[in-house]
N, C-alpha and C positions, 0 to 999 in steps of 0.2 A: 551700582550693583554689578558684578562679574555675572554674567548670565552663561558665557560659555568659556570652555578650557580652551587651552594651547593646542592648537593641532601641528604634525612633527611631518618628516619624512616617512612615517611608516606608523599611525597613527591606530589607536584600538578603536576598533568601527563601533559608532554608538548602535545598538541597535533601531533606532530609528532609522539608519539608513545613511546619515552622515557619517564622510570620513574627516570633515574639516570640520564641520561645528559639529560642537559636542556640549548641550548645556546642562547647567545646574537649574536638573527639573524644577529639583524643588521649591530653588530661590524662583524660577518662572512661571511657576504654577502658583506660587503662595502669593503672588499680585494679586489674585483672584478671591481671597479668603474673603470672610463676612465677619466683620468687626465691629461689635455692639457694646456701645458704649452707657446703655443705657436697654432695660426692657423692651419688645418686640413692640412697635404699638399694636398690633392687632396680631390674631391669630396667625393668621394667613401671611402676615409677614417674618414668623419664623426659619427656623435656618434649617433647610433639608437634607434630610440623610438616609440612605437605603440602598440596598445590593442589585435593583433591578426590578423586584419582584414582589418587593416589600419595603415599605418606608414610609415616612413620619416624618412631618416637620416638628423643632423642636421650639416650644417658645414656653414664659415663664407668664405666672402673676407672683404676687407677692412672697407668696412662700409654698408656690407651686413650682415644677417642672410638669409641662402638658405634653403629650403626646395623642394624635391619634393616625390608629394602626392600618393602614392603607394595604392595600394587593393589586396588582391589575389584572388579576382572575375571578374575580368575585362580580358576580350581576345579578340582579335580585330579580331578573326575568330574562327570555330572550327573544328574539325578532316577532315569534307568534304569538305574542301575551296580547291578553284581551282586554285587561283592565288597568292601562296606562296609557288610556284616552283622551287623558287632558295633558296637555303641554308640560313641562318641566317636573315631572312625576315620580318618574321610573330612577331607579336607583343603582347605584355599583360601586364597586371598590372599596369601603370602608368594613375595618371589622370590628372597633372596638376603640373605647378612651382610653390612655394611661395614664395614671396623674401619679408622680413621687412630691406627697406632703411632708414638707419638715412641718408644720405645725406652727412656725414665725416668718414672721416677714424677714425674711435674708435675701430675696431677689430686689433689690430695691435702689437707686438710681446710684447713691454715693459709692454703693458698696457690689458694683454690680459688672460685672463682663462677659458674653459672651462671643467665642470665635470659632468660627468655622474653616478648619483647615481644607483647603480643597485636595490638595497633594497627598493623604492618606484619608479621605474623608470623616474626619474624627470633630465633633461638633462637642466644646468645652465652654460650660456655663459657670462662672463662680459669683458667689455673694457674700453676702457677712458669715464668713467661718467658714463655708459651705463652698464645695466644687463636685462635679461632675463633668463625665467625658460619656458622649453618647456615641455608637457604632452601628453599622446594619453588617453584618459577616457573610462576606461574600458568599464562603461555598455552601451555609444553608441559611435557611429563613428564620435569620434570630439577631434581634436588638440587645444590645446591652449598654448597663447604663453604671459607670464606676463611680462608688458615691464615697467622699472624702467628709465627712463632719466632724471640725474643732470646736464645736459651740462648746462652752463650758459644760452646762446645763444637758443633761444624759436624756436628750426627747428620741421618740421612736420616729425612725422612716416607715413611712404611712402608703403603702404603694396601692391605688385605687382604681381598680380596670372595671371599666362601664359599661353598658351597654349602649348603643347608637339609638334608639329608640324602644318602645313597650316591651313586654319578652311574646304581647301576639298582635299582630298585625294583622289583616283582611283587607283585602281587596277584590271583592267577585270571590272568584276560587282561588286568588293567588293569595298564599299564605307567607310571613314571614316568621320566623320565630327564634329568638332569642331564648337563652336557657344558660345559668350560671351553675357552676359544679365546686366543688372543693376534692382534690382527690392527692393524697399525700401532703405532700406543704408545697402544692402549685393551687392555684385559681386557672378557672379555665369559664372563657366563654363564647359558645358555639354560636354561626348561627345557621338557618337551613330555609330556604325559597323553597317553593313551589308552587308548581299552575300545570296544571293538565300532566302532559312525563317530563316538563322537566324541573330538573332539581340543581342546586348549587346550596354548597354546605361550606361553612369556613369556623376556622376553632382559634383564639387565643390564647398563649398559657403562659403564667408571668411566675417563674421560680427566683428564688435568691440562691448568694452564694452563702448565706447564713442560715446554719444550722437551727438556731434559734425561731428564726422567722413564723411566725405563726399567721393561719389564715381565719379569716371572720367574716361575715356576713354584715355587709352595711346597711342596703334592704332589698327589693324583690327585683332591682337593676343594677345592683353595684356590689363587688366585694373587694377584702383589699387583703394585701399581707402586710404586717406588721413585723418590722425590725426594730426589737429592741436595743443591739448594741449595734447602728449604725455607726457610731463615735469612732468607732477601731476600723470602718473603712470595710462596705457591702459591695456587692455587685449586683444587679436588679438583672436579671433573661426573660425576655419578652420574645416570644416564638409563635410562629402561627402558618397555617396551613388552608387551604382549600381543594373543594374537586367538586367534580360535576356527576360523580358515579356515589349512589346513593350505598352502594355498599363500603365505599371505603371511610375508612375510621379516621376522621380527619384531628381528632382530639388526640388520639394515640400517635398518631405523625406528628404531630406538634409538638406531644411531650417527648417522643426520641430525640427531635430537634434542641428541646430546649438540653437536655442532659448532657448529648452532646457538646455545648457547650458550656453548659458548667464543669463536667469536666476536662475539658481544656485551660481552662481562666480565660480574664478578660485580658489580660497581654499577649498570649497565644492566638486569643482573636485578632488582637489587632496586628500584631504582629505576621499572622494572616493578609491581613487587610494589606498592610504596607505594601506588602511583596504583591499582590495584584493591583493597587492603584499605581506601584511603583511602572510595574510593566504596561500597564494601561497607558500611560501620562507619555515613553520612549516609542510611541506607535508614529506620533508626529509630531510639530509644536508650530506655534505662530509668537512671534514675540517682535511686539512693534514700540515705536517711540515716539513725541511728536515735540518740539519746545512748550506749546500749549496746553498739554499734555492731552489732547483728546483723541492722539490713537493711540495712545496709554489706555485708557476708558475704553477703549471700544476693544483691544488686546483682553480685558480684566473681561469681557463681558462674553467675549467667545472663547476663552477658558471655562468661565463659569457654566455654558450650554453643555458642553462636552463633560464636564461634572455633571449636570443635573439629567443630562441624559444617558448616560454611564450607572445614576442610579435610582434609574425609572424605568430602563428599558435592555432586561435581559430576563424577559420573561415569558412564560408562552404566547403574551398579547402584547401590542402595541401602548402605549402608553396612551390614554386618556389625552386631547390636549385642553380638555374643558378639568383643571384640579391634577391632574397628574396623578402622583401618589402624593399629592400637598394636602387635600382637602382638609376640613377644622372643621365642619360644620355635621357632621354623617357624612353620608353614599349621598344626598339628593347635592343636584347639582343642574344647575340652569344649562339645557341643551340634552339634559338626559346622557343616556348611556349609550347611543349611538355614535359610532365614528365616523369622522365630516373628513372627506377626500382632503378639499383644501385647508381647513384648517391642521390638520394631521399632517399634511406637505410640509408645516413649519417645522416641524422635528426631526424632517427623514429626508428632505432635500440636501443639506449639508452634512451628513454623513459620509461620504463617499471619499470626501477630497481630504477628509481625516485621517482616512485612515483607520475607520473603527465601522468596518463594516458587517461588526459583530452585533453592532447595537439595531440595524437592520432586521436582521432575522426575524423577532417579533410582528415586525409587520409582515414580511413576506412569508410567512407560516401562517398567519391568520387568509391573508388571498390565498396562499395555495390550498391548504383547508376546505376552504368554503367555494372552491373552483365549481365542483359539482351544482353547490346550488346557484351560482351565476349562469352554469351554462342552461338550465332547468328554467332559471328567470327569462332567457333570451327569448325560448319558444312559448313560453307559459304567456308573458307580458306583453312580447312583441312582435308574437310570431317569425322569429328571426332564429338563425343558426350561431353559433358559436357559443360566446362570454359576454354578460353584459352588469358589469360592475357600477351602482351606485354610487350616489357622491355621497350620500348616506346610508350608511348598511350597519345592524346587529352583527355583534362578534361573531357570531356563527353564521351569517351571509345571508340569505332569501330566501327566506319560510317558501314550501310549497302551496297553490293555490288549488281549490274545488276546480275543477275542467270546466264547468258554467259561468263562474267569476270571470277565472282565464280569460274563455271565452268572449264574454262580454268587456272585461279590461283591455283587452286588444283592441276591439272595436271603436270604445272608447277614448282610447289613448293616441290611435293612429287617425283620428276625425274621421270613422267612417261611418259613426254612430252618433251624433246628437247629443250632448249631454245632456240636453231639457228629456229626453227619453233614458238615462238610464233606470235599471229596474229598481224595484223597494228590494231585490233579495240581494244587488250589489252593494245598496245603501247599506240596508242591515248588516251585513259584512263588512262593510268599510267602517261602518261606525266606530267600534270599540277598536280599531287598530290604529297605533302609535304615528301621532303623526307626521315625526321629524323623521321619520324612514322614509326613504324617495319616493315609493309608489304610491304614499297615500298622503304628500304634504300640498297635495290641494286643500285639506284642511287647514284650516287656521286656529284662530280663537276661540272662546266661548264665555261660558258662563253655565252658574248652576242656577236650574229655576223648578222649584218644584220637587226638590231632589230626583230631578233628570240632568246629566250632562248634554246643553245645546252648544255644538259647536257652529263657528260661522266659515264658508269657504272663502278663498280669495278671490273669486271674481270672474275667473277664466276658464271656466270649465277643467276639465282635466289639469290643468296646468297651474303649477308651483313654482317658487323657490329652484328646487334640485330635483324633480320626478320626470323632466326633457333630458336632463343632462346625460350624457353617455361618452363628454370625453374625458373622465376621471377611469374608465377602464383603460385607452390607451394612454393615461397619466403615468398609473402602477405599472401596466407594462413596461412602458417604456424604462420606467427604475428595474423591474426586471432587466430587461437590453443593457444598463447602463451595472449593473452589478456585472455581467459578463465581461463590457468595456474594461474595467475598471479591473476584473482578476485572469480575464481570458480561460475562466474552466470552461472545456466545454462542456462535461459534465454537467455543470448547471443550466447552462445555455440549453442542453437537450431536455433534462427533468423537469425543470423548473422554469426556464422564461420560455421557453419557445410554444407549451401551449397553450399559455396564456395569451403571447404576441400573434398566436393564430389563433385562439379563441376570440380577440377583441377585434380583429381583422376580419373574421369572417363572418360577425356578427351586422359591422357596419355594411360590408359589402353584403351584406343579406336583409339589412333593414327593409321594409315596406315602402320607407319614404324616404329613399333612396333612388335617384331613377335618374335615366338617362334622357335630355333633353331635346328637342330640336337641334340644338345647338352642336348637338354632339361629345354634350358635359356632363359628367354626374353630378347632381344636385340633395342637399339633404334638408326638408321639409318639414314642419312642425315639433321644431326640436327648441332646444334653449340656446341661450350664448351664454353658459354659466347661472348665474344667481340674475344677471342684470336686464334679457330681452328673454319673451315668452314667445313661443309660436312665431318661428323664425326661420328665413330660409336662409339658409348659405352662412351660420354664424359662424363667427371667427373662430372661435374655438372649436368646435367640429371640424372645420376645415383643415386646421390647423392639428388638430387628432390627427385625421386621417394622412394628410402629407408627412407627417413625422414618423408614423407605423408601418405605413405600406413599404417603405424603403427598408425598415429592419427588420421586419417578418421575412421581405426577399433575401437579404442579406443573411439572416437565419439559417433560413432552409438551404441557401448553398452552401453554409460554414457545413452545416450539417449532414447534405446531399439527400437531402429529402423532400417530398411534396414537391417532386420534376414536375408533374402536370400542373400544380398549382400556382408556382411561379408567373408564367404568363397572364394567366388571370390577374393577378393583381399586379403586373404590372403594365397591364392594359385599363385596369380599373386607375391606376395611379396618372398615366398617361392623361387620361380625359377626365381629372377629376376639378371642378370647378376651382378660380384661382379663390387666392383670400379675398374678402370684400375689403371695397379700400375707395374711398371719397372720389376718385374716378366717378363711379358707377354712378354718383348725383352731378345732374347737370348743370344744377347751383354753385358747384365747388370745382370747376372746372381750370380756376384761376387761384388757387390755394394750393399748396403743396400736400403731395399726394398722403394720404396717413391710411393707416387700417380703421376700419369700422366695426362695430359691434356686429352687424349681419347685415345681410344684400338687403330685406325686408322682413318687417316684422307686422304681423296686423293683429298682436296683443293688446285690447283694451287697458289693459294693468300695466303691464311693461312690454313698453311696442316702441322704443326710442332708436331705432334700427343706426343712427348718424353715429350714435353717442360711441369715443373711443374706448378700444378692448376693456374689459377689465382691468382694473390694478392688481386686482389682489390674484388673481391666474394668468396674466401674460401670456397665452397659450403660444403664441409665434416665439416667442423665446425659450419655450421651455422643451421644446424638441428641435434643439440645433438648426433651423431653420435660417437664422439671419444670423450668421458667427464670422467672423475674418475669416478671409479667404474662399467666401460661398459667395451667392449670390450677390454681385454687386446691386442690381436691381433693389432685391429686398433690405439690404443694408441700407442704402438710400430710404425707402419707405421706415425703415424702423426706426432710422435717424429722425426722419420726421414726424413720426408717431410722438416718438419719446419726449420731442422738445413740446408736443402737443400740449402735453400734461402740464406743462409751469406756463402756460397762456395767463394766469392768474396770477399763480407767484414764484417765484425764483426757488429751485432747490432749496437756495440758503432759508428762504422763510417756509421751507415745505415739512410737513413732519409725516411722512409717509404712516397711510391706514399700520394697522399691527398686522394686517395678512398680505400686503401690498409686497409686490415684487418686481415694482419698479424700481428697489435699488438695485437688484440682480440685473434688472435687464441695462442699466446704466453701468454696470460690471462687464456685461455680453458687449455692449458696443465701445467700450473704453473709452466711457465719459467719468475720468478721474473729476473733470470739474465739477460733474453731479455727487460723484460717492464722496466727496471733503465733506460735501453737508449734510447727504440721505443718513450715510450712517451715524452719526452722532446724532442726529436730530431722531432717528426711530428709536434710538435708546431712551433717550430722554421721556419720548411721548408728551404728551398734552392733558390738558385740562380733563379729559374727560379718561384718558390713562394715565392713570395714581400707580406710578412705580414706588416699589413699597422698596423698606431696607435692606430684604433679599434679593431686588432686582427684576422679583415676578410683579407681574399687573393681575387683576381682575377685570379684564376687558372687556369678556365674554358675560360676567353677571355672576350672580351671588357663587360662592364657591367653586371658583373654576381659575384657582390661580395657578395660572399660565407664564410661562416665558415664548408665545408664539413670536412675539417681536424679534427676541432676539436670535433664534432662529433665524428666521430673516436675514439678519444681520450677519449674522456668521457664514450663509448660502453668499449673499452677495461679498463679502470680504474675500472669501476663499478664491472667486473669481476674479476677483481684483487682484488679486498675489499671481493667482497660477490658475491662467485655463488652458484644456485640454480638449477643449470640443472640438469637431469636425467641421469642415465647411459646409456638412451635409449630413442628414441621417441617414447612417450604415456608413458614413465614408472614414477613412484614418483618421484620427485626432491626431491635433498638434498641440503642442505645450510653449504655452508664452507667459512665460513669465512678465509680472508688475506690470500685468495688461492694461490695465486702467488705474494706474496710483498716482495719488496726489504724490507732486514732490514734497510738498512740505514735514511727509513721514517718512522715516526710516526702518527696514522691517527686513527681519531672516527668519525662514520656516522651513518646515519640510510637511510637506504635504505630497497625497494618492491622485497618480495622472492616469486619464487611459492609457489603455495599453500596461497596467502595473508598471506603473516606471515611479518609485518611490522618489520626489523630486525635493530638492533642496537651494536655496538660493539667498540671497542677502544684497541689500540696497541700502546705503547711506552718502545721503547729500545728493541724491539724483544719478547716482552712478551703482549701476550692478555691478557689485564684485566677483560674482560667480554662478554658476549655475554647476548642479550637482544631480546627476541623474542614475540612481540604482535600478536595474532592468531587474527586475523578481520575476519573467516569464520569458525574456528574450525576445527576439525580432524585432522592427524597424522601431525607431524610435524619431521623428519627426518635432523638430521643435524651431521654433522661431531666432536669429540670432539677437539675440541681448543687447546687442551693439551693434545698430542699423550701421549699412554701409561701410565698415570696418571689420580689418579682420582680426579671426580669433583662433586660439590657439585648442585641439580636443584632446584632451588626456583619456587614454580606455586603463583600468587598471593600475594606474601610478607610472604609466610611461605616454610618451608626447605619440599620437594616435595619428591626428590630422590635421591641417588649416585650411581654412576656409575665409572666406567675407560672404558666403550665400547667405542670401533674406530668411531662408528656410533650409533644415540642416535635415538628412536622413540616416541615419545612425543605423547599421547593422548592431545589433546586440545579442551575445550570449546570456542563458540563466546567470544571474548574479552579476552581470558583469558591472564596472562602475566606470561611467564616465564624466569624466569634469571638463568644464569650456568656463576657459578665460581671456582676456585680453592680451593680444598679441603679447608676449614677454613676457608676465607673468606667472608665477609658478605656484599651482595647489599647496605645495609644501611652506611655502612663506608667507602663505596668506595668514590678514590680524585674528587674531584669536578670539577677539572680541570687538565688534563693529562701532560699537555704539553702547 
């Protein structure tokens, strides 16, 4: 297959940034499509399609087409709701079923295909007689679905929108309510939450492009329209709308929406569509090969992300990663409507190095949003200053608390209080509040007895799961920090990251149990190490927060020239801040090679296993540049031994890495190609207990919550393996080294987003890099490793010979736009193959 053109002496610049490769998107995109040979076996394994905002998986029964109509604005409560007390409860994102009945089995195995084009998103179903093409249209919120019937036999298309449950719901005071309309020849069905002020209201409205179409009433949950001359070829518009402001008419937005798109047609939509997937797809690309074919597979699978996350997440929220916009089942969904720091990391880690740091936004609109109520949580919770960001937070951030609660939550929380003494008016309080939200996931389970909800705690007083954790705020910061890296506005560096990166800075440095020792170190006490050690001093990952923040809040405020006085402070706080915990510190292990540890000590009855190594699934030392080529030798040693830690058991090759595990990333950071031959293909694959369905998502997480976290993953550590760009240190210059860590056994050219905006492009076959391609979109120094240790190389700026060198590390003055290429001594940009492989 020709994947890329001819590049000449003076060649048309692809817009991705290459001036020598230039591929045929579409043939490298369409690797990636979903080809169904046969019916979906289950819901949840349908084929996905939507603009961001809104979408639907598509999957079939006999002589159905199924849809159900997803949004990532809709939540049938928010952070203060009283009566979603019991675990997996509370509800979001779903607005409604669509079903297109032919009335015969025409979906059915002989007669049967459906394919999903990833390269204009267009998801085509045909059966006996019978074809459709389903669309989500980018610039408003409308489905459309082009329906072809040759049956002989003149039957009506039967198009059925449902409701997701009763049309009245109760819970406490929180109300749901469902309500079907007929208004002109659309169907339309709303629905509208509330509990105490707040409100969220969502409307579905399904028109045809057939004048004929008539609506009818199926019974007091379903209505449908009827097309009787489907045979000449309908077009079904499914449009829908939501808001949070009880005044706005959310039915009347839906049906502009929908009209607007009838009167375009459905080829204007797509033809819409094209031209924004088209430009979406020339942002970057990765296109790998392998004789086995399994970075073939692992290529098809980080296409596939970049689809599904292109049309899940251009919307005022982050995308769910428990269901997405996939869900089949309603809004309920195992884990609720709360957003989990780490699992949410699976979708928003890998962004950056794409290129599409448009799909971003969503999330950092929801934290900057909700800033107010983190910095409100800091002093209300912790008695502390700044920001302090859960690892699970409501869309809307950290409900305010009564000053008594507060009060006594602080107490509580910082062990100055007793938990055998907190009061019956904290308890009555805590009761009815949700419990996967971090301040109150001391709660556990229960049971109904009596028609009373009793729940049971876990064991440890105060202490849960995710209600110690506090280094998921400098997680997000830090993506702050690194969206600046990565475009150098400072613009946003100043509105946007920087006070955040001084809210979560100054929060720790203000913590209570935080404190400076005999020693003359700062220490932080009764905190968590993530999910895996409770009530814990000195856990890795807090430490590991803080060494990664305090350097780029400094670096900040000088880009910036601001907060002169505060500078010193923290980096006197930095200076003396206790090292990582690391098998040292046990005099048992004095004769083992040194690794990190979970925390210095832990004296959790529940999870108190202080030895046990970092987490997998947060890697905290790696995930703030802490241990990268060219930093610290010291901790690269440590991290080298940490890492080989992990396969004590079993070998990469028989390892099939957790679905949140970022241990392939950190085997990417340390450029163990001989780990990533087998982490990523084996985290694709998954295990026995992850059922990778024909769309490539899993149900990992539990009942409705079909997810691609894994591949995620997957795509974060790849990116690093092709091309990283981290610093030897947090705040310090990044450098760009390309096929950091790649197996020889693949061959692979991409273009992929380095710091410093240097849009980078490169190519490798048979063990040897062809080139390196570096577009400066901001200018200044440009820092990269040479491609060809010890040998020297030839720098083109421009399409003219620039400089040679043989240095290990190259520093490149750069103008706006400038384009520089480095090749092998002798070689000339102009005559390089056109096609590598």
């Amino acid at each position: 297959m020709l994947l890329c053109s001819a590049a000449n002496a003076q060649p048309q610049q692809d817009p991705a940034g290459s001036a020598i490769l230039m591929p045929d998107y579409r043939a490298l995109i369409s690797r990636a499509d979903l080809v169904y040979s046969q019916p979906a076996s289950r819901s949840e394994a349908g084929q996905p399609v939507g603009n961001g905002r809104m979408g639907s998986l598509v999957w079939t029964t006999p002589s159905q087409i199924k849809m159900q109509i997803n949004r990532v604005d809709v939540f049938g409560s928010n952070s203060n709701s009283d009566n979603f007390y019991e675990r997996n409860t509370d509800y979001c994102g779903g607005t409604g079923y669509v079903d297109l009945d032919f009335e015969d089995d025409v979906f059915i195995k002989d007669h049967f295909k459906q394919q999903l084009s990833c390269y204009d998103a267009l998801s085509t179903v045909s059966g006996r007689s019978v074809a459709a093409k389903v669309l989500a249209w980018n610039e408003q919120d409308v489905m459309a679905v082009q329906v072809k019937d040759e049956r002989t036999a003149n039957r009506a298309l039967l198009v059925n929108l449902r409701m997701l449950r009763m049309p009245v719901t109760l819970r406490g005071n929180h109300s749901a309510l469902s309500a079907l309309k007929i208004i002109g020849k659309h169907i339309v069905l709303t629905q509208t939450f509330k509990e105490n002020d707040y409100y969220c209201s969502s409307a579905v409205v399904v028109g045809a492009s057939d004048e004929a179409a008539t609506a009818e009433i199926m019974n007091d949950a379903a209505l449908r329209l009827r097309i009787n001359s489907a045979g000449m070829g309908s077009t079904v518009y499914i449009a829908s709308a939501a808001s949070f402001d009880s005044t706005e008419d959310v039915t009347a937005k839906a049906i502009r929406q929908l009209e607007a798109a009838q009167q375009k047609g459905f080829e204007a939509l797509y033809q819409s569509n094209a031209r924004w997937w088209a430009g979406f797809w020339k942002q970057s690309f990765v296109h790998m090969t392998s004789r086995d074919g399994v970075a073939d597979e692992i290529e098809k699978n980080y296409t596939y992300f970049l689809y599904v996350m292109a049309s899940s997440s251009r919307g005022n929220f982050p995308v769910k990663f428990n269901g997405m916009l996939w869900a089949t089942g309603g809004d309920a969904r195992q884990w609720g409507g709360a957003f989990w720091g780490a699992n949410q990391s699976c979708y928003y880690e890998a962004l950056f190095p794409a290129n599409h740091l448009e799909l971003m936004e969503p999330m950092f609109n929801m934290y900057t949003h909700a800033l107010p109520t983190f910095e409100r949580a800091a002093r209300q919770q912790w008695g502390s200053k700044g920001a302090y960001i859960p690892e699970t937070v409501g869309f809307d951030g950290v409900p305010a608390l009564p000053e008594p609660i507060a009060a006594e939550m602080r107490d509580l929380y910082l062990l100055k209080k007793p938990w055998a003494l907190r009061s019956a008016a904290f308890m009555n309080y805590a009761f009815t509040k949700q419990p996967f939200l971090a301040r109150w996931n001391w709660k556990h389970t229960g049971e109904w007895k009596n028609g009373r909800w009793e729940y049971v705690e876990r064991g440890d007083g105060p202490f849960g799961p995710v209600n110690h954790i506090f280094s998921r705020g400098a997680k997000i910061a830090y993506q702050y920090w690194q969206q600046y890296e990565y475009t150098k506005n400072l613009e946003w560096l100043r509105s946007r990251a920087y006070p955040l990166l001084k809210g979560v800075a100054e929060f720790y440095r203000n913590f209570p149990n935080v404190k400076k020792g005999t020693d003359g170190l700062y220490s932080i006490s009764h905190v968590n190490d993530n999910e895996s050690i409770w009530d814990a001093e000195n856990p890795v990952e807090e430490i590991a927060a803080m060494k990664g923040l305090f350097p780029v809040v400094i670096k900040a405020a000088e880009l910036l020239n601001t907060d002169a006085a505060m500078r010193p402070v923290w980096k006197e706080f930095l200076e003396h801040l206790s090292p990582l915990p690391s098998s040292k510190d046990d005099p048992n292990r004095q004769q083992e090679p040194e690794v990190w540890v979970g925390a210095r000590k832990s004296v959790s009855p529940v999870r108190g296993y202080a030895q046990r190594l970092p987490d997998g699934n947060t890697m905290p030392v790696w995930f703030f540049d802490l241990c990268n080529k060219g930093g610290d030798p010291q901790l690269v040693r440590i991290a080298n031994n940490t890492f080989n830690a992990y396969f004590k058991e079993h070998s990469p090759a028989n390892t099939i890495p957790h679905i949140l595990s970022k241990i392939p990333a950190a085997a990417a950071v340390l450029g163990r190609a001989d780990a990533i031959k087998y982490l990523l293909p084996n985290m694709l694959k998954g295990n026995e207990r992850i059922h990778v369905m024909e769309n490539r998502m899993d149900l990992s997480e539990g009942f409705y919550t079909t997810n691609i976290q894994r591949i995620g993953r997957v795509a974060d550590a790849l990116q690093q393996s092709l091309c990283q760009s981290a610093p030897p240190g947090p705040g310090k210059d990044p450098v760009i080294d390309v096929f950091a860590a790649w197996p020889e056994e693949w061959d692979a050219q991409f273009t992929l987003l380095c710091r410093g905006n240097f849009l980078t492009t490169a190519a490798i076959k048979d063990r040897k890099v062809a080139f390196v391609e570096l577009l400066s979109k901001s200018g200044g120094i440009c820092k990269v490793r040479n491609p060809w240790p010890g040998t020297r190389l030839d720098i083109y700026k421009n399409g003219k010979r620039w400089l040679r060198s043989k240095a290990a590390q190259l520093s490149l003055n750069t103008q706006e736009e400038d384009r520089i290429v480095l090749v092998p001594k002798g070689a000339l940009p102009s005559r390089l193959p056109s096609n590598l492989f």
